[in-house]
C-alpha positions, -999 to +999 in steps of 0.1 A: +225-696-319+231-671-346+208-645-332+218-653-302+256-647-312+246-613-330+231-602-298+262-604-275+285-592-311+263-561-311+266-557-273+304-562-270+306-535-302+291-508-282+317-512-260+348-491-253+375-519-252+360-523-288+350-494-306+380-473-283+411-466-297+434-495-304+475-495-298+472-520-330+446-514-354+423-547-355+416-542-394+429-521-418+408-489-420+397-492-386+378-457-374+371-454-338+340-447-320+314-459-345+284-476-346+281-515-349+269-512-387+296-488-395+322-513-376+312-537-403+308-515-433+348-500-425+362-542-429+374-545-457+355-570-485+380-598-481+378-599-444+346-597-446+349-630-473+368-647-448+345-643-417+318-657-439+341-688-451+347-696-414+308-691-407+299-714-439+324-743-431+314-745-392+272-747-407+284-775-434+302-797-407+274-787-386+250-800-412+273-835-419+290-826-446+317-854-452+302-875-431+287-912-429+257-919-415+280-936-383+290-906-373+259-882-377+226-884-390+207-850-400+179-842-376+156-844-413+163-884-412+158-890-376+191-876-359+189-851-330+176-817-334+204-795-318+229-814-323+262-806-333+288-833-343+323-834-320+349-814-346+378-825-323+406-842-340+393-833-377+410-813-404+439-838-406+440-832-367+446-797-366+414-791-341+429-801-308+396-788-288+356-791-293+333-763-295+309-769-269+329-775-240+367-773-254+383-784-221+361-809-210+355-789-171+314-791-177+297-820-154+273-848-180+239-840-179+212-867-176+181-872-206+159-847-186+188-821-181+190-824-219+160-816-228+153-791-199+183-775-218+172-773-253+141-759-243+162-730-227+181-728-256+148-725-284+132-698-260+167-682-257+168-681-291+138-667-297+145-639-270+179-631-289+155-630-322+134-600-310+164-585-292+189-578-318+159-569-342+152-540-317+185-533-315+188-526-348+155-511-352+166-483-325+192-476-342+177-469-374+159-443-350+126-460-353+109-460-315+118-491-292+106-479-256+132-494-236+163-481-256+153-452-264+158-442-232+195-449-235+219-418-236+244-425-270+225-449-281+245-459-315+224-447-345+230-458-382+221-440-412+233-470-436+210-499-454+212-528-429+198-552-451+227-544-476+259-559-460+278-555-488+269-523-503+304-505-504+327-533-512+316-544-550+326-507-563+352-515-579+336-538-602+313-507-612+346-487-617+364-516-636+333-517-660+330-480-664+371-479-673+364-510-702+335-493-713+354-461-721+381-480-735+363-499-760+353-473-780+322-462-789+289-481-781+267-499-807+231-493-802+219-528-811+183-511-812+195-493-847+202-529-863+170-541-853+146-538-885 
């Protein structure tokens, strides 16, 4: 689901009505007509803190967290792989909707439609995998022979495996500043006999 979730995000990026020029500026520091990556790296660190919050508490309810074993059982002790638990009604009520489908419009499925579905939904998953892992190799400018053949294709010069490289320097800065401020530095190594 998360792969599969990255794969559409990085496809809906690339896209005009996103990356375009905004009336209202989604984000503060918002630059237009940039790269996925770059999208990312231009949030600021606390939005970027509060998109993982969300993504953290929806994974721990997903997992049971706060829950008894009438409710859910983890897939580990015998529940349902693929399941998620019903989040309608919780936090105090707040949640007037479900995440799978919030206004109740989709027909029940029988056993074998279940299980025809979760099939889909592993190989989809695994499709989404090697899709947004070409996606971002291409766009490191490594050679992935259907893209490349896309005119614009969005290239990044940035570390993708750091997500967080520009938004901890001001702890650097902070420590530089205290550092000066201190005085001069004690070489322990001297004391050392």
């Amino acid at each position: 689901r998360v792969a599969m979730a990255a794969f559409l995000g990085f496809c809906a990026q690339c896209t005009d009505a996103v990356k375009g020029p905004h009336p209202i500026l989604p984000y503060k520091g918002f630059v237009e007509n940039v790269s996925p990556q770059e999208q990312w790296d231009n949030i600021p660190g606390f939005g970027k803190f509060q998109i993982l919050v969300l993504i953290g508490m929806l994974e721990s309810y997903g997992e049971g967290a706060g829950m008894d074993e009438s409710e859910y059982v983890h897939y580990t002790k015998g529940g349902k792989p693929g399941f998620y638990p019903s989040i309608k009604g919780k936090a105090f009520g707040q949640i007037p909707v479900d995440l799978f489908d919030p206004f109740g419009i989709l027909p029940g499925m029988t056993d074998e439609e279940k299980v025809r579905g979760l099939k889909a939904e592993v190989n989809n998953g695994r499709a989404a995998m090697l899709a947004i892992f070409a996606l971002l190799s291409a766009s490191k400018g490594l050679v992935v022979p259907p893209l490349n053949s896309i005119p614009g294709f969005p290239l990044y010069d940035g570390n993708v495996m750091v997500p967080f490289s520009n938004d901890f320097s001001w702890i650097s800065g902070t420590a530089r500043r205290v550092a000066e401020s201190s005085g001069p530095a004690i070489d322990l190594r001297a004391l050392d006999m």
